[in-house]
N, C-alpha and C positions, 0 to 999 in steps of 0.2 A: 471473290473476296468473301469471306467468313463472315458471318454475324452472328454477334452472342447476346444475348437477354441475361438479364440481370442476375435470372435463377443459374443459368450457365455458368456467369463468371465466378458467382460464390460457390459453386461445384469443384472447381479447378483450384480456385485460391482461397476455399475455406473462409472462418470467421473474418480476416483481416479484410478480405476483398468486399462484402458485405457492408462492414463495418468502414471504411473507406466511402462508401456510395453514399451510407448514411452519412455521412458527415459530410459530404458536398450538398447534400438535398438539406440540410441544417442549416450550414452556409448560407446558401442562397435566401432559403426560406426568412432568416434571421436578417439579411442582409437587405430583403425586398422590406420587412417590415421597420427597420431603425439601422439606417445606414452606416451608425456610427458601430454597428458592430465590425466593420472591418475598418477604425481605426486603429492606430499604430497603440494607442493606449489600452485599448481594449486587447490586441495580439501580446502585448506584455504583462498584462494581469492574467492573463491565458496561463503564459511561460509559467508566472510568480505563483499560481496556484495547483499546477501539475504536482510539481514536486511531492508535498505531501502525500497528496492520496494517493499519488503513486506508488511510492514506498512502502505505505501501508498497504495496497492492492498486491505489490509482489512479496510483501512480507505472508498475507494471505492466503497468493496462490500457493507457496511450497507446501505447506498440511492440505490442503487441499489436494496438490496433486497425487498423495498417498492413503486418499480417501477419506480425510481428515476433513477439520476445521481449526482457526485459533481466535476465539473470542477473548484474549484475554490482552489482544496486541495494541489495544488505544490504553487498557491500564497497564502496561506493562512501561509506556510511552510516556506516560503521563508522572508516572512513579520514579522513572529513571533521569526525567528532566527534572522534577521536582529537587532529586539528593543529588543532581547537576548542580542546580541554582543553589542549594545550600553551600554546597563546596565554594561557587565561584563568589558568594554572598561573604562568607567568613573570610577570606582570603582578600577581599575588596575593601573589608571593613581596616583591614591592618594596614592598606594602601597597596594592595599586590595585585595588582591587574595586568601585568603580563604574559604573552604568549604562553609560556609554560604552564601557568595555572589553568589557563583556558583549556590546553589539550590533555590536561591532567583532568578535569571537570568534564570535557567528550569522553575519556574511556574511562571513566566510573560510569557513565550514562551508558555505555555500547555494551559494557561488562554487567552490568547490571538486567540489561534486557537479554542477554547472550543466558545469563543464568537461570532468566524466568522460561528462555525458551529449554533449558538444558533441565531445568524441574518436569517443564510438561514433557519432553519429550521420554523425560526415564518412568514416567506416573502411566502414558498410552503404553510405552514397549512392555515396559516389565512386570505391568498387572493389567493390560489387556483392558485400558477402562474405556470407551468411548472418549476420543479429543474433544468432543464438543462438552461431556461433560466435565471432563478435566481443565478445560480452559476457560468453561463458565464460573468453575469452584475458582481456578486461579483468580479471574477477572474479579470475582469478588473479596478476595483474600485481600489482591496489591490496592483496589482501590479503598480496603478498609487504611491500610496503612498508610495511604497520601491522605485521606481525611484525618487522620490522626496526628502527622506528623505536622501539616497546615492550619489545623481546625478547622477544614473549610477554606482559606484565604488562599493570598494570590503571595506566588513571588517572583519578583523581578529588579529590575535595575543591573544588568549585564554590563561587561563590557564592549568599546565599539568595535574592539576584535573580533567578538562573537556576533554581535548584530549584524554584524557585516557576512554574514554566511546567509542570514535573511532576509535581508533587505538592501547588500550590494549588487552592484549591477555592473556590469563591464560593456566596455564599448559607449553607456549611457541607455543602453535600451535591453540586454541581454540578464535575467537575476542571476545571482552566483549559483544560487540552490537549483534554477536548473541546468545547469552546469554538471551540478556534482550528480542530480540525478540522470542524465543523459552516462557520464561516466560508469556508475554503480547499472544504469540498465544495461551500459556494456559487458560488465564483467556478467551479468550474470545470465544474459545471453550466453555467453563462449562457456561460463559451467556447466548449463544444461544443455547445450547441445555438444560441445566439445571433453568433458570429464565424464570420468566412471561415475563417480555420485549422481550426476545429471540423468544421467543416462540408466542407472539401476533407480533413480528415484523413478521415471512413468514406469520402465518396468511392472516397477512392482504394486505401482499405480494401477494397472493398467489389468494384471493380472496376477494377484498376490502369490497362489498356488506352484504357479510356474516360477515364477523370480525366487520363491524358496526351494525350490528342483535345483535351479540354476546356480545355489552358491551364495547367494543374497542373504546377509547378516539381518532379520527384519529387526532386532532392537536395535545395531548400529547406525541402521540408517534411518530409521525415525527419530532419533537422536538427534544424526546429525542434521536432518531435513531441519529440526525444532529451532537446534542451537542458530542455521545459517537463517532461519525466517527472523530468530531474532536481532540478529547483525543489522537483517533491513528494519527493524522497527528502534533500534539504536540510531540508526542513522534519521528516518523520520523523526524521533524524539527531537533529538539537534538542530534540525531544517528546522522544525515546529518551536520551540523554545526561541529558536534564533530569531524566525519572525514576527512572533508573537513577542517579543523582547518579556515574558512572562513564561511560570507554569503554576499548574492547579490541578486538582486531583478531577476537575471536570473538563477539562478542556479537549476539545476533538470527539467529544462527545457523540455527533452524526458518523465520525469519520467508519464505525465500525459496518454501520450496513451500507455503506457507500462501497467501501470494498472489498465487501460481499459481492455487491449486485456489479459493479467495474469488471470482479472477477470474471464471473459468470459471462457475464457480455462478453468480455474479450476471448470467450473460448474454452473455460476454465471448465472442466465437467465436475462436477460436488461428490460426483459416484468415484472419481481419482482417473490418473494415468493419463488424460488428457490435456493439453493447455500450453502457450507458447507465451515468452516473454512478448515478443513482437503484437501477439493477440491483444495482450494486457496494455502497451503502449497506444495503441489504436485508438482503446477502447476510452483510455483514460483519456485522452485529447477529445473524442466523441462526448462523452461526460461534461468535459468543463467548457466543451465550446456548446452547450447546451444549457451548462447553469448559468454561463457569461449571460448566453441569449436570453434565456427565461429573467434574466436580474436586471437585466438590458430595459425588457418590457414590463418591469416591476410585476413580472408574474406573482400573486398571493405565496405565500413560503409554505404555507398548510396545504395548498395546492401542488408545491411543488414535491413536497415529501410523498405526496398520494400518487403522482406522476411516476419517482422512482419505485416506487410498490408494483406499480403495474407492470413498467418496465421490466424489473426483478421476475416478476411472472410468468408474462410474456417468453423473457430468454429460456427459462430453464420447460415452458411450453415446447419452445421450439426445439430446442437440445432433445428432448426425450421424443419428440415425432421425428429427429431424426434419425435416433437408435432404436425405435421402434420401426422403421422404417426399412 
């Protein structure tokens, strides 16, 4: 009979298998020290906080995987729930809070961050500028105009149609939102590994030079990489609004180097062409069944933010002694 060590099995199964260990050694670790981490309340705050950052972590990995960055996905998020809540706000006031209105107010929000991806994505292809600098200028464009358009303030009071995307639950123990994120990781699973897009996005990830030999449209498909990252930070917006039953031009504020540093752990190379939806899944469960535990033990929150620093370090240490390697 075979025996495999630890280093062996992350050799054959890559980041996921890794990243799987680490999270039973978390598990335990979190479980010996406050047992109520594996209560049933605690595995459903789990479910109810995935969602977000996940979406935002897959909305991240796609510029990413084509060598890129999008800094500008928690303001883009923030902006497009904002003129959400105004729509579903003015419409409420006249007594019109029906379904209709509500999913007229989701695809102003989904179109709205589809746009700001479809801006960056023509700003990287068609003048060559760095994503990270085009999406820093973005990040500060949209968030001038939620402070503008708010003064600063908060808006909220939804309908219980929409609340209910945040804060319902099926079965009594399952959230809706992750529901809707387990579905949306499915699709987007079967595009990149199942479609041409998917499939020409590491490409060209992976090895730009070649993927333009090969036929590869490189303004079309940065493009469209921008526009589909923005779908997923639409849909984040919605999860977020919904459960936050508010929006604000600051809101989700951390969310940005969360998944940064999600991505990266899950497998995500920053250099492009590398990275698995699956990885990002792993990763994101490892992450929150980590801040559960740290929030468990009333970990210091300035300690915890120095914790992800290290982390973030750490990962992309190891990634590059791999490929140096």
């Amino acid at each position: 009979m075979k025996k495999y060590d630890v280093k062996s099995l992350a050799k054959r199964g890559g980041d996921s298998t890794m990243l799987i260990v680490l999270m039973v050694i978390l598990v335990i670790f979190f479980s010996v020290l406050n047992p109520s981490f594996l209560s049933a309340n605690s595995f459903s705050s789990i479910m109810k906080q995935i969602p977000e950052i996940g979406l935002f972590t897959m909305a991240m990995m796609l510029p990413m995987l084509v060598g890129g960055i999008d800094l500008s996905i928690i303001a883009s998020a923030n902006l497009a729930s904002i003129l959400m809540s105004m729509y579903m706000n003015a419409h409420a006031e006249k007594g019109e809070t029906g379904i209709a209105h509500v999913l007229v107010a989701m695809l102003i929000c989904m179109l709205v961050c589809m746009l700001v991806g479809l801006i960056n994505g023509v700003i990287v292809a068609k003048f060559q500028i760095p994503a990270m600098l085009v999406t820093l200028g973005m990040q500060m464009v949209l968030t001038g105009i939620a402070l503008g358009i708010t003064k600063g303030g908060t808006l909220s009071g939804y309908p219980d149609s929409f609340k209910f995307i945040g804060n319902g639950y099926v079965l009594e123990i399952i959230p809706v939102q992750f529901i809707i994120f387990v579905i949306v990781s499915a699709v987007l699973i079967v595009v990149m590994q199942k479609t041409s897009f998917g499939i020409r996005l590491q490409m060209y990830g992976s090895n730009k030079v070649s993927a333009q030999y090969s036929g590869i449209n490189e303004m079309t498909l940065l493009i469209k990489t921008h526009v589909v990252s923005g779908i997923y930070v639409g849909i984040a917006a919605i999860v977020m609004a919904a459960r936050l039953n508010s929006a604000s031009a600051g809101a989700a504020g951390n969310y940005l180097m969360r998944a940064i540093l999600i991505a990266v752990l899950g497998g995500v190379d920053p250099n492009g062409g590398k990275g698995k939806v699956t990885g990002i899944l792993w990763a994101v469960l490892l992450f929150q069944c980590m801040a559960t535990g740290l929030n468990i033990l009333r970990v210091n929150s300035y300690i915890v933010i120095a914790l992800y620093g290290v982390i973030l370090l750490f990962s992309v240490a190891v990634r590059t002694r791999k490929e140096c390697a």
